[in-house]
C-alpha positions as CSV (number, residue, x, y, z in Angstrom):
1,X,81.0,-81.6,-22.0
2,X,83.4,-84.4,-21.4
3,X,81.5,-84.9,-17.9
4,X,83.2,-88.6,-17.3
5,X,86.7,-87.6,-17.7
6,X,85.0,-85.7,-14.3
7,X,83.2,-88.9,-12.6
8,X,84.0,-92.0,-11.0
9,X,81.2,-94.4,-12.9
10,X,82.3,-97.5,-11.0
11,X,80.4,-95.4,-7.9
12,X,77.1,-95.1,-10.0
13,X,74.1,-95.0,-9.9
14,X,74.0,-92.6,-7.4
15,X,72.3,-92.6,-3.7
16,X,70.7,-89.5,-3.8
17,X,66.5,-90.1,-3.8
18,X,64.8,-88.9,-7.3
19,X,64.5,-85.2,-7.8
20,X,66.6,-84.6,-5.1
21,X,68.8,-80.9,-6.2
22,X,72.4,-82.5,-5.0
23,X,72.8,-83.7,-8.3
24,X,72.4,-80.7,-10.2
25,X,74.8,-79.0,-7.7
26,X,77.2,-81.8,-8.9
27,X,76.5,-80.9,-12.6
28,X,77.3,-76.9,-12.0
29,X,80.3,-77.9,-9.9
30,X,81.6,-79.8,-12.9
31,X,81.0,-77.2,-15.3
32,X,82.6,-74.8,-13.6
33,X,85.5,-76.9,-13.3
34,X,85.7,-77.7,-17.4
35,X,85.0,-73.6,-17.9
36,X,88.0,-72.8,-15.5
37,X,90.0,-75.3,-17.1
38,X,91.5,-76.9,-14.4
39,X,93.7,-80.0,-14.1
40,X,91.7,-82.5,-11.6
41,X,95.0,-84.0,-10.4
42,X,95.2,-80.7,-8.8
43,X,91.9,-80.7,-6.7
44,X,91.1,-81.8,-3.8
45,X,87.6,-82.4,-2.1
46,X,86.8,-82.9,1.5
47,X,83.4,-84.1,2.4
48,X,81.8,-85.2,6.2
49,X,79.1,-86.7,6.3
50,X,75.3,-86.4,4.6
51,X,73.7,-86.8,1.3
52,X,75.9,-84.1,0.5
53,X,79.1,-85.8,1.8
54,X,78.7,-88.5,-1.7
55,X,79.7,-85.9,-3.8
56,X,83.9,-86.6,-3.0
57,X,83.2,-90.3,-3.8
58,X,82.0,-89.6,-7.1
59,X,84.0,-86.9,-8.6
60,X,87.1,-88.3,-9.7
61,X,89.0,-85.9,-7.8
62,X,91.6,-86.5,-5.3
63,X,89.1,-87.2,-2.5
64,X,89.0,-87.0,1.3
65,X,85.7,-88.6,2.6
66,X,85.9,-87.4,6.6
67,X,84.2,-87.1,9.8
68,X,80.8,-85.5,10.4
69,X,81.3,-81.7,10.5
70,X,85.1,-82.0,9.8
71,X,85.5,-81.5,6.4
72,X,86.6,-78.0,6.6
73,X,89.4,-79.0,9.4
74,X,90.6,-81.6,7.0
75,X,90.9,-79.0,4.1
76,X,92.9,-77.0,6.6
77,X,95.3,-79.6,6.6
78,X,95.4,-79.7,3.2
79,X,95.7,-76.2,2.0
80,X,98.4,-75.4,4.5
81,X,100.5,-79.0,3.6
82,X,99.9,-78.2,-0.4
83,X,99.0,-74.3,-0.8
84,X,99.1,-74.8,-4.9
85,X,96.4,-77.1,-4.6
86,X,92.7,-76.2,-5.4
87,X,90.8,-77.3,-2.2
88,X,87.0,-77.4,-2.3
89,X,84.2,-78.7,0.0
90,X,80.9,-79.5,-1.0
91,X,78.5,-79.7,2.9
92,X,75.0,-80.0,4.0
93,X,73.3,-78.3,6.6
94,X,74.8,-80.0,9.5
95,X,78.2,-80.8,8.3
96,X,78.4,-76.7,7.4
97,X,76.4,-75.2,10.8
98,X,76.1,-77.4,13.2
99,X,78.3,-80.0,14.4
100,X,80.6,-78.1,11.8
101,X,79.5,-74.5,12.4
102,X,82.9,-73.8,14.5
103,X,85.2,-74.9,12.2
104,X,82.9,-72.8,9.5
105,X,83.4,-69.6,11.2
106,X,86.6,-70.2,12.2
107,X,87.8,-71.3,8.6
108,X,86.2,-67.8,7.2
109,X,88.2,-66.0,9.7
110,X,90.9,-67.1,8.9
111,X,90.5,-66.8,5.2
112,X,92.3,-69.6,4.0
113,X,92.1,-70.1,0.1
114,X,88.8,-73.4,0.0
115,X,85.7,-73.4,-1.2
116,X,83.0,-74.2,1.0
117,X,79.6,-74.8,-0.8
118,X,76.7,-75.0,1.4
119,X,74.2,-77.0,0.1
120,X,70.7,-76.1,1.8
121,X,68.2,-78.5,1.6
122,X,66.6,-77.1,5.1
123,X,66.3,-80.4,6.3
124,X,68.7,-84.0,7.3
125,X,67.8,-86.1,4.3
126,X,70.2,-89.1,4.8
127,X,69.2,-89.8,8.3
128,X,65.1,-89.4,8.2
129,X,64.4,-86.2,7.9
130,X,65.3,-84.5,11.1
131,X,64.9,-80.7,10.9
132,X,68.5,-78.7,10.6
133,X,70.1,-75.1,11.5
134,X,68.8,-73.7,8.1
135,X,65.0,-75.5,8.7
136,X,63.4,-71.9,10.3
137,X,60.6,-71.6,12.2
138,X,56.9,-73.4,11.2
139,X,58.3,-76.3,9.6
140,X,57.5,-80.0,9.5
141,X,60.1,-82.9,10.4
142,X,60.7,-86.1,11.6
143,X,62.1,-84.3,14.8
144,X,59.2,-82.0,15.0
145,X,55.8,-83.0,14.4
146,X,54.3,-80.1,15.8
147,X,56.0,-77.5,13.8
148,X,59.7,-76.2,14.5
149,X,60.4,-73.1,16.6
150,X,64.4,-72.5,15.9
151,X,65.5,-69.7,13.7
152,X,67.5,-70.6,10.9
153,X,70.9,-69.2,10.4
154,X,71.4,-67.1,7.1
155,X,74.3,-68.6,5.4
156,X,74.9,-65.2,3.6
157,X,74.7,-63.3,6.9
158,X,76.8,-65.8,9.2
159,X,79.8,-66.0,6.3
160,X,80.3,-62.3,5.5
161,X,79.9,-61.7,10.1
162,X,82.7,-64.4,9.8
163,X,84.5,-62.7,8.0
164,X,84.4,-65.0,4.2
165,X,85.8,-63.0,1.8
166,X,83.6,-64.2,-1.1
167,X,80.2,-65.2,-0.4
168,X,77.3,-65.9,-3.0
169,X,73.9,-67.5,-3.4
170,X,72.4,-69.5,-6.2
171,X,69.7,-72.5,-6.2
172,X,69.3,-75.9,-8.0
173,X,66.6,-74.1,-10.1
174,X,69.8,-71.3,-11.0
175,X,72.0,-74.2,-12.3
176,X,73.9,-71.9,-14.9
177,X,74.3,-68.9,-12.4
178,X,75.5,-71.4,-9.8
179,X,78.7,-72.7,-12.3
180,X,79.2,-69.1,-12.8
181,X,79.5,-68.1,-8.9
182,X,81.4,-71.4,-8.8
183,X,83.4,-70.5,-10.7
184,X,84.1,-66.8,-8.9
185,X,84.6,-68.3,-6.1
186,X,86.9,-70.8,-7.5
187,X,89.1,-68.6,-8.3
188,X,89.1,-66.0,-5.6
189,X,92.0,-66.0,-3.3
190,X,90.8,-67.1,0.0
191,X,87.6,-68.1,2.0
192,X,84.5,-68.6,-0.6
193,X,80.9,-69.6,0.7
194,X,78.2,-70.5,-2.2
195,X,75.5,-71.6,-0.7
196,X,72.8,-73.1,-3.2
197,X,69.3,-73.6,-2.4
198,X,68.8,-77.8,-3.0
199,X,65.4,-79.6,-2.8
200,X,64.5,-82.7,-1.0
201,X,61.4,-83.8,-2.3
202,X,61.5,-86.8,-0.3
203,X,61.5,-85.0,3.4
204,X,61.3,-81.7,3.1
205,X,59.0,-81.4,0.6
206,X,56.8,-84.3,1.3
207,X,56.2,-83.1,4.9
208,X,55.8,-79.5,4.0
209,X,53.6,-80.1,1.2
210,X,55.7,-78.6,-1.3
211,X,55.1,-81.0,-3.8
212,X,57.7,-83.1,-6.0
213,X,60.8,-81.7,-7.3
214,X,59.7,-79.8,-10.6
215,X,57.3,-77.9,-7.7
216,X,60.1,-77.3,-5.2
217,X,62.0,-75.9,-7.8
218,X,59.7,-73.9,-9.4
219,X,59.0,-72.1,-5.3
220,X,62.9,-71.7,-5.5
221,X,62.1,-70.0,-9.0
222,X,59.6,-67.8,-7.2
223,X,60.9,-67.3,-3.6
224,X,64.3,-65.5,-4.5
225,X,65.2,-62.4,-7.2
226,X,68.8,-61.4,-8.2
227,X,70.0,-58.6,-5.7
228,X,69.8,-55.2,-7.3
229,X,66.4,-56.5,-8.7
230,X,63.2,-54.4,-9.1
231,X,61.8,-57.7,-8.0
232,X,64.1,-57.5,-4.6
233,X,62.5,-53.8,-3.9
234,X,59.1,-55.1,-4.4
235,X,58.8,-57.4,-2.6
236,X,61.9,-57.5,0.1
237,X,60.4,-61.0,1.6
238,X,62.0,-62.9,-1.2
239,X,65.2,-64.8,-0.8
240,X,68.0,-62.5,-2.4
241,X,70.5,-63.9,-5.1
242,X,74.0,-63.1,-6.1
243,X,77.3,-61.8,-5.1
244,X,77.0,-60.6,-1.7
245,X,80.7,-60.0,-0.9
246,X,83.8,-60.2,-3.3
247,X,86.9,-58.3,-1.2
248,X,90.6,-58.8,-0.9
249,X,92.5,-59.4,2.3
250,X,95.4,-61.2,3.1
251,X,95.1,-65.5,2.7
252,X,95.9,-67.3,5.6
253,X,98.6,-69.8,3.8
254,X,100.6,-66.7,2.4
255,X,100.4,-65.2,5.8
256,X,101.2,-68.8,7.4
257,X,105.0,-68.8,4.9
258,X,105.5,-65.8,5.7
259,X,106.2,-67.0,9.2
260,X,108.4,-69.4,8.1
261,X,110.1,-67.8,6.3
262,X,110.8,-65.3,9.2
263,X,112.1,-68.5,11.2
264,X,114.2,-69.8,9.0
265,X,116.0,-66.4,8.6
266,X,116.3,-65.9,12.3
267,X,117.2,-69.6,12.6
268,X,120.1,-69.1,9.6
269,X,121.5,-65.5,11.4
């Protein structure tokens, strides 16, 4: 894999702590990317803000590094201004559900042709370790000593009640099934949600006692099965993986010229 022609070394090393599973989201991201083919003067990446958000400054994309929980509103602009162009944005837990969740539900109803990837690492990594919309109840954080209380949102459930038309689930541990949903979604024509399951050793996982990295993946290993599994049926308490929605409807853009081009018609009579 020519994986610089993909990078921006003068940005390395990295931020993200040791172990932590952004990085291998990065790597599947890239595959998928070199598998598809694509030309990378034709991509664009929108990022907020988050351990997350450092992706857009090292892929050597075309690159819009934006406002917390705005990335999605920025790839609006975007898509709609350039509709040929391949638009996708890599969040974390806030950026995607909470200070973002509005523009999250409202870009899936819309179904404009980007590709959000969620990355859940249940937990605010670049600002202490606050706990986050996709934490769930009986957790440790900085922001909860005692134990959390919220629910978490299911990224699955939310996107398809939103009304995504492609929406997956892989984890850090999954790195080859990741590129391959990636990849789906990539090339499905409008809203795509792949959420993958990241650790963070460093908050998450040292204040839940999950152990390092190789341990936190190994419980994402262990704690989900492929949909359709015997595992699944078993034992319907673990996480389920895969393709959980893959449908056609019209995209937004299309929809959007289509207006135009009903204006300048009237506009021309």
């Amino acid at each position: 894999m020519a994986i610089k022609d993909y990078l921006r070394e003068r940005f390395f090393p990295h931020m993200w702590c040791p172990g932590c599973g952004h990085g291998t989201v990065l790597n599947s991201l890239l595959r998928a990317v070199e598998e598809l083919g694509l030309n990378k003067s034709n991509i664009v990446m929108t990022s907020g803000i988050g351990c997350s958000a450092r992706i857009s400054g090292y892929v050597d994309f075309h690159s819009l590094h934006t406002l917390h929980g705005r990335a999605l509103a920025f790839a609006t602009g975007v898509k709609l201004s350039k509709p040929e162009l391949t638009v996708i944005v890599p969040m974390g837990d806030g950026d995607a559900l909470a200070i973002g969740g509005n523009h999250f539900i409202h870009a899936a109803r819309r179904n404009i042709d980007i590709t959000a990837i969620v990355m859940n690492n249940r937990i605010y990594g670049m600002t202490g370790g606050q706990f986050s919309p996709l934490s769930g109840p009986g957790k440790k954080a900085t922001t909860a000593p005692y134990l959390t209380i919220d629910n978490e949102f299911d990224v699955v459930e939310l996107a398809k009640a939103a009304g995504a038309t492609f929406v997956a689930r892989s984890t850090a541990y999954h790195c080859q099934e990741a590129t391959n949903y990636l990849k789906q979604a990539i090339l499905h024509k409008g809203f795509s949600v792949v959420e993958i399951l990241s650790q963070c050793p460093t908050h998450y996982g040292r204040k839940n006692r999950e152990g390092d990295a190789a341990a936190m993946l190994e419980i994402q290993r262990d704690s989900t099965a492929r949909i359709g599994s015997k595992a699944l049926d078993d034992n319907p308490h673990l996480i389920p993986r895969g393709i959980f929605v893959d449908i056609e409807k019209p995209e937004y853009c299309e929809e959007y010229n289509k207006i135009i081009d009903r204006a300048m018609k009237r506009k021309a009579s």
